[in-house]
ZADO-1210 file (C-alpha; in nm, 4 decimals, padded with zeros to 6 digits):
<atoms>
<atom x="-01.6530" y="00.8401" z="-00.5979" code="UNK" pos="1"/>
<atom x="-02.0265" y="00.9860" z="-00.5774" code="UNK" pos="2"/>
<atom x="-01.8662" y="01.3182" z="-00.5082" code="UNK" pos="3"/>
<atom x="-01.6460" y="01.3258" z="-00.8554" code="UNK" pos="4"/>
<atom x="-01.9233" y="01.1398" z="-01.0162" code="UNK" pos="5"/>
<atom x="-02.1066" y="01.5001" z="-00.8490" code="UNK" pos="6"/>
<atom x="-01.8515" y="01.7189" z="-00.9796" code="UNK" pos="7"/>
<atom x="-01.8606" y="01.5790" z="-01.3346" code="UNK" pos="8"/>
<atom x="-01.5309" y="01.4236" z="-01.2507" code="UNK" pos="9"/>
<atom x="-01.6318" y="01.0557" z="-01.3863" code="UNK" pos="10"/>
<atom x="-01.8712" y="00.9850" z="-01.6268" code="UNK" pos="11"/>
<atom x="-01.9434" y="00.6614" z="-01.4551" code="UNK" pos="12"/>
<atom x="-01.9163" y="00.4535" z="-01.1330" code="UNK" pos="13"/>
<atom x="-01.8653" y="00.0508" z="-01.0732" code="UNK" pos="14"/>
<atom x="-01.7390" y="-00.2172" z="-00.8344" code="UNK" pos="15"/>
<atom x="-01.5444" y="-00.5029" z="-00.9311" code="UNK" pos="16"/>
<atom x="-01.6213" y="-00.8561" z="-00.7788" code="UNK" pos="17"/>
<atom x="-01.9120" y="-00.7565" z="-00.6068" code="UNK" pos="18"/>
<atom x="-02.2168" y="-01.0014" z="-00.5580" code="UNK" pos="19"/>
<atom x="-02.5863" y="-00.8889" z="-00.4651" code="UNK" pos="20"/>
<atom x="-02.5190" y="-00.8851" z="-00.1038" code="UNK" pos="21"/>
<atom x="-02.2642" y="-00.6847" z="-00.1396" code="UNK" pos="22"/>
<atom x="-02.4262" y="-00.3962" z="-00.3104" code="UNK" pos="23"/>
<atom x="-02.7229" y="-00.4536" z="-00.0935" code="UNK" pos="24"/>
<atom x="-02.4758" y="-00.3485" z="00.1986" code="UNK" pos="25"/>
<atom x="-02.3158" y="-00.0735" z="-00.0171" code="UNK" pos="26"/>
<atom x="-02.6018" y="00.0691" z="-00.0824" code="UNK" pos="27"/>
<atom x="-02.6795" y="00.0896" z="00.3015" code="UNK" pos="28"/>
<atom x="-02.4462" y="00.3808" z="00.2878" code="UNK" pos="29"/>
<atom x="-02.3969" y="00.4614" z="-00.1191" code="UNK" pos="30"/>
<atom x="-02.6730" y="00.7181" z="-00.2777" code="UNK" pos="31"/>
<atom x="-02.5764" y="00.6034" z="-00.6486" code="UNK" pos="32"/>
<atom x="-02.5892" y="00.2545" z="-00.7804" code="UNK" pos="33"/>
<atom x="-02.3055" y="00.1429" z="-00.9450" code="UNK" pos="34"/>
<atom x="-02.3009" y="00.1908" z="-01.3231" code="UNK" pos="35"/>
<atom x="-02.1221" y="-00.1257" z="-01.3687" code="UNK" pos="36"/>
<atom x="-02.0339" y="-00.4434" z="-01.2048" code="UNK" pos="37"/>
<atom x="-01.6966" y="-00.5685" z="-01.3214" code="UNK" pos="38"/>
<atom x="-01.6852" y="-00.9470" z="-01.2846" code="UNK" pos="39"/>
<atom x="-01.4589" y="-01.2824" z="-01.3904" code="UNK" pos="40"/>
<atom x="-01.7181" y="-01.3935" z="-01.6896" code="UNK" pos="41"/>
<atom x="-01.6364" y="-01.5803" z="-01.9566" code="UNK" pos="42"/>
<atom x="-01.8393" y="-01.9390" z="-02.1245" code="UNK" pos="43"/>
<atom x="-01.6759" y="-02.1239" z="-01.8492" code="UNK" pos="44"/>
<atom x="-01.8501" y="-01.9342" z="-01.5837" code="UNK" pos="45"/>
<atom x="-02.1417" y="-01.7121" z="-01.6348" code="UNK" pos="46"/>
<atom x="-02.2249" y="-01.6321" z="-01.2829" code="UNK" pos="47"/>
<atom x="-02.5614" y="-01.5912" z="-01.3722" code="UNK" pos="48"/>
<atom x="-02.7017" y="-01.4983" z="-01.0366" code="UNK" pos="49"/>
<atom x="-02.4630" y="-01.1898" z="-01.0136" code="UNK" pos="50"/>
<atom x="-02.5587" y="-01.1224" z="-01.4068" code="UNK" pos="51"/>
<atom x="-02.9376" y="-01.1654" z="-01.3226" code="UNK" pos="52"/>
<atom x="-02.8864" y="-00.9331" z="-01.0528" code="UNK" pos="53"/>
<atom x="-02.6902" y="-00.6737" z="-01.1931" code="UNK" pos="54"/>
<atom x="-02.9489" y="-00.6741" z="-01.4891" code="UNK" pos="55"/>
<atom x="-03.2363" y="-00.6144" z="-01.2356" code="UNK" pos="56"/>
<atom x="-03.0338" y="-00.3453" z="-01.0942" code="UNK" pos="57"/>
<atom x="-02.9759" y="-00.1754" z="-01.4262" code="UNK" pos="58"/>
<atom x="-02.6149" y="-00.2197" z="-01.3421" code="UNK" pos="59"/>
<atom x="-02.3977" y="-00.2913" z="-01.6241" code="UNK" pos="60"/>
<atom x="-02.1737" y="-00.6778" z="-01.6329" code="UNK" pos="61"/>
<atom x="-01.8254" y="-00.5996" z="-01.7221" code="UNK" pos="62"/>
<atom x="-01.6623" y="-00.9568" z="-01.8619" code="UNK" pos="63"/>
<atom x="-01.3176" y="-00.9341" z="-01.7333" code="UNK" pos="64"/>
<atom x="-01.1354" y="-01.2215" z="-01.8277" code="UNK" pos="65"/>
<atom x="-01.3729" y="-01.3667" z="-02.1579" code="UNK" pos="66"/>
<atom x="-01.0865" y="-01.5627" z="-02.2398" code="UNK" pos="67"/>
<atom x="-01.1277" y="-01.7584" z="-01.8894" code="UNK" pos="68"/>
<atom x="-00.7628" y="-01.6422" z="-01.8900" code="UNK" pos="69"/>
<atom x="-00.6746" y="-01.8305" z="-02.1812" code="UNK" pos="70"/>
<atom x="-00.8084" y="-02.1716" z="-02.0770" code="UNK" pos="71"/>
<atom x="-01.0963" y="-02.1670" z="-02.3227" code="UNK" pos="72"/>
<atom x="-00.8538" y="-02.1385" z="-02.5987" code="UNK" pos="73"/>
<atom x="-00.8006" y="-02.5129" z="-02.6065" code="UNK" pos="74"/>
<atom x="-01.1751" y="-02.6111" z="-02.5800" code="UNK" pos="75"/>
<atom x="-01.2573" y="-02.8435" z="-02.8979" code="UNK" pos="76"/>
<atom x="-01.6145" y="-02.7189" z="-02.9316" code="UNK" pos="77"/>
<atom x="-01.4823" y="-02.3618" z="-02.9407" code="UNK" pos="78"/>
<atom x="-01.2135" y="-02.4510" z="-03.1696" code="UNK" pos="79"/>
<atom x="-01.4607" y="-02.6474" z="-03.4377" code="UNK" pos="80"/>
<atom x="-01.6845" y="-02.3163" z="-03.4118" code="UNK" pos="81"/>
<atom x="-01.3972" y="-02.0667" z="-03.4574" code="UNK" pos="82"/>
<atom x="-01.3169" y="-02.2583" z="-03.7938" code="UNK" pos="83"/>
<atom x="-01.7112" y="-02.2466" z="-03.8652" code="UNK" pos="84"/>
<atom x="-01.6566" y="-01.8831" z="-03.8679" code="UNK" pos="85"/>
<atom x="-01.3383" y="-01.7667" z="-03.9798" code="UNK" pos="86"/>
<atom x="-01.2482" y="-01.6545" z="-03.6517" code="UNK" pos="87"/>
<atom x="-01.0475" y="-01.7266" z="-03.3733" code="UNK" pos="88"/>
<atom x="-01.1585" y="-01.8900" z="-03.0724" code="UNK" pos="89"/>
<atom x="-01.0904" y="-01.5453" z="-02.9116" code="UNK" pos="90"/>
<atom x="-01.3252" y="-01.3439" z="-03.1695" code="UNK" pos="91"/>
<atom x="-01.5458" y="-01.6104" z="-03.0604" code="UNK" pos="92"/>
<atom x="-01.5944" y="-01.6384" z="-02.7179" code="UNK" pos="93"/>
<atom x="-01.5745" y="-01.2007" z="-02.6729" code="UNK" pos="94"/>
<atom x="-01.8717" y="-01.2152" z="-02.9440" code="UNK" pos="95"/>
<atom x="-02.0488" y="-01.4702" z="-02.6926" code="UNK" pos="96"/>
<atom x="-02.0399" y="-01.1697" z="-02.3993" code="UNK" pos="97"/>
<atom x="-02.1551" y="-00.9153" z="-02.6555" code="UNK" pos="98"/>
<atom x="-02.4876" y="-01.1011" z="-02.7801" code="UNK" pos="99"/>
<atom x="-02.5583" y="-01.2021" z="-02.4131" code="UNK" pos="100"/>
<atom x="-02.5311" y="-00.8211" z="-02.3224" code="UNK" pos="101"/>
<atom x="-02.1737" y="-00.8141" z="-02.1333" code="UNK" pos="102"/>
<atom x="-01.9084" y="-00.5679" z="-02.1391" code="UNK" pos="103"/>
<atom x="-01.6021" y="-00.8316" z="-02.1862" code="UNK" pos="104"/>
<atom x="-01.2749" y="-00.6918" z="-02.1534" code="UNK" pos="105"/>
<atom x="-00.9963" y="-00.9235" z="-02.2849" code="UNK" pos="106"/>
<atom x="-00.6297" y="-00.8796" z="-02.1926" code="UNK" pos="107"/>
<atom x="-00.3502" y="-00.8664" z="-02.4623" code="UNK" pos="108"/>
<atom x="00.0072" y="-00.6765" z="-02.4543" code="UNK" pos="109"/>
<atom x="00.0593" y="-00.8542" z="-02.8557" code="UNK" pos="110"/>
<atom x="-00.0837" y="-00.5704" z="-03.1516" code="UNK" pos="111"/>
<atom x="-00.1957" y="-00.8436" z="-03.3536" code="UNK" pos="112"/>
<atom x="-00.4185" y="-01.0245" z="-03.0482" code="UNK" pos="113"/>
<atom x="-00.5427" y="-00.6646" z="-02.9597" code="UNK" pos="114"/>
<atom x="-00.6384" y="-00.6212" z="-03.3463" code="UNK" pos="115"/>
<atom x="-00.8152" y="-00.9244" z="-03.3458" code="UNK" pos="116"/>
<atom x="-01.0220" y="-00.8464" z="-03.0088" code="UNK" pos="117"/>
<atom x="-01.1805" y="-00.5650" z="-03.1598" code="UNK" pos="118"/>
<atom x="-01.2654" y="-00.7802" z="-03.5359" code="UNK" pos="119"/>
<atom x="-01.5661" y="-00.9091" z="-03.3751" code="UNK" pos="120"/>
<atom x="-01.8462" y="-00.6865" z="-03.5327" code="UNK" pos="121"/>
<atom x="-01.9157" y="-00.8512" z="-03.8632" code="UNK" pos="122"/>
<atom x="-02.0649" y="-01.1829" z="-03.7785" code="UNK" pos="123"/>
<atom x="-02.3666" y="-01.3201" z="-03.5280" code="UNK" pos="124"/>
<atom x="-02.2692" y="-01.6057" z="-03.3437" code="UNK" pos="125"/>
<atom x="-02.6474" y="-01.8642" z="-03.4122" code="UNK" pos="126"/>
<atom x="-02.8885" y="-01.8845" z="-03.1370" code="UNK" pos="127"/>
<atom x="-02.7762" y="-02.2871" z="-03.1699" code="UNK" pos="128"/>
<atom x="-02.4336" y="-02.1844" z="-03.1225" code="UNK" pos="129"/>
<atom x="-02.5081" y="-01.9493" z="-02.8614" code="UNK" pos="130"/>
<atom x="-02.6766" y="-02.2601" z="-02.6866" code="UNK" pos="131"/>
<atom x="-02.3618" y="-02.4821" z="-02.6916" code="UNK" pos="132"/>
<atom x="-02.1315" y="-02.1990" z="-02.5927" code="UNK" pos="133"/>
<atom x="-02.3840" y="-02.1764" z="-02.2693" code="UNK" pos="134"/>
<atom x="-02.3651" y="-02.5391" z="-02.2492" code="UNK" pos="135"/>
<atom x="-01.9304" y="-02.5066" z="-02.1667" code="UNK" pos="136"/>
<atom x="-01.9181" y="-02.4141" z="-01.8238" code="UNK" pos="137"/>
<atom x="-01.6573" y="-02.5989" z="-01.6310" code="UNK" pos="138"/>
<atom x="-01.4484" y="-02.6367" z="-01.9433" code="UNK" pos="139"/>
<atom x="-01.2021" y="-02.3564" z="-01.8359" code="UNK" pos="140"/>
<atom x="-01.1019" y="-02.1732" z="-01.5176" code="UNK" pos="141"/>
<atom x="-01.4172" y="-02.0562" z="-01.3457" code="UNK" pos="142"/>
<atom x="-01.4875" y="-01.7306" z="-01.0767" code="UNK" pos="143"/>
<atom x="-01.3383" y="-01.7759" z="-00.7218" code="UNK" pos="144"/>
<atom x="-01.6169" y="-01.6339" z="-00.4236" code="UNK" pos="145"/>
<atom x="-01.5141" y="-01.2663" z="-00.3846" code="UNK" pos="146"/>
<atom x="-01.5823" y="-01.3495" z="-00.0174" code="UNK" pos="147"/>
<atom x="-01.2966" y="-01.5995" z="00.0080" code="UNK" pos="148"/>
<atom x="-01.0417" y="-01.4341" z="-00.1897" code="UNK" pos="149"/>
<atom x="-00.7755" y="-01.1614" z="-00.0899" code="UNK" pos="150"/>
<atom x="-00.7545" y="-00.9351" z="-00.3512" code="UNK" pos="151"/>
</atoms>
């Protein structure tokens, strides 16, 4: 990857799942950080030492699964705030990852949803809103240890 990142091949290089200790050990070997750190992140489960990290690293957190694969969907809090909004709870929790700083990267195969995913530009979620979405973890699935998991 450093060679086509060399070559002008890639614009950009990352690692998915990784934790601190496991770019410390990459970059044993590894002459380029990682551009981005692609991670299960989503209100449920911020990972914040990974986040903290990356951010100290100047590596960017990808948000795969902001959705916590659909669970948070059904979360009351999020719901009541979607209708504060207009939104859905969707628009909602992807506009969480942006004003924290994240990369989220929702999954959708439906036009509409993927429509919607984007629709997230013209409103700021409140900094007391922003409190009680931080306040939801455990409320939907949360990250699995990357050391414990076959991929």
């Amino acid at each position: 990857m450093e060679e086509a990142l060399a070559q002008g091949l890639v614009r950009a290089i990352g690692v998915s799942n990784f934790h601190g200790r496991h770019i410390d050990s990459l970059m044993e070997k590894a002459t380029v950080w990682p551009h981005a750190n692609q991670i299960y992140l989503s209100p449920s489960d911020e990972q914040e030492e990974v986040v903290a990290y990356n951010q100290s690293h100047n590596i960017l957190t990808q948000a795969y699964s902001p959705l916590g694969t659909g669970t948070l969907l059904e979360v009351p809090k999020l719901i009541e705030m979607a209708e504060k909004y207009g939104k859905s709870v969707a628009q909602v929790a992807i506009r969480w990852s942006l004003q924290k700083g994240y990369n989220p990267l929702p999954k959708s195969v439906t036009a509409h949803r993927i429509s919607e995913n984007i629709d997230v530009f013209d409103f700021v979620l409140s900094e007391e809103d922003m409190v009680v979405i931080d306040g939801l973890r455990g409320t939907g699935q949360v990250s699995r240890n990357p050391d414990e998991v076959r991929f």
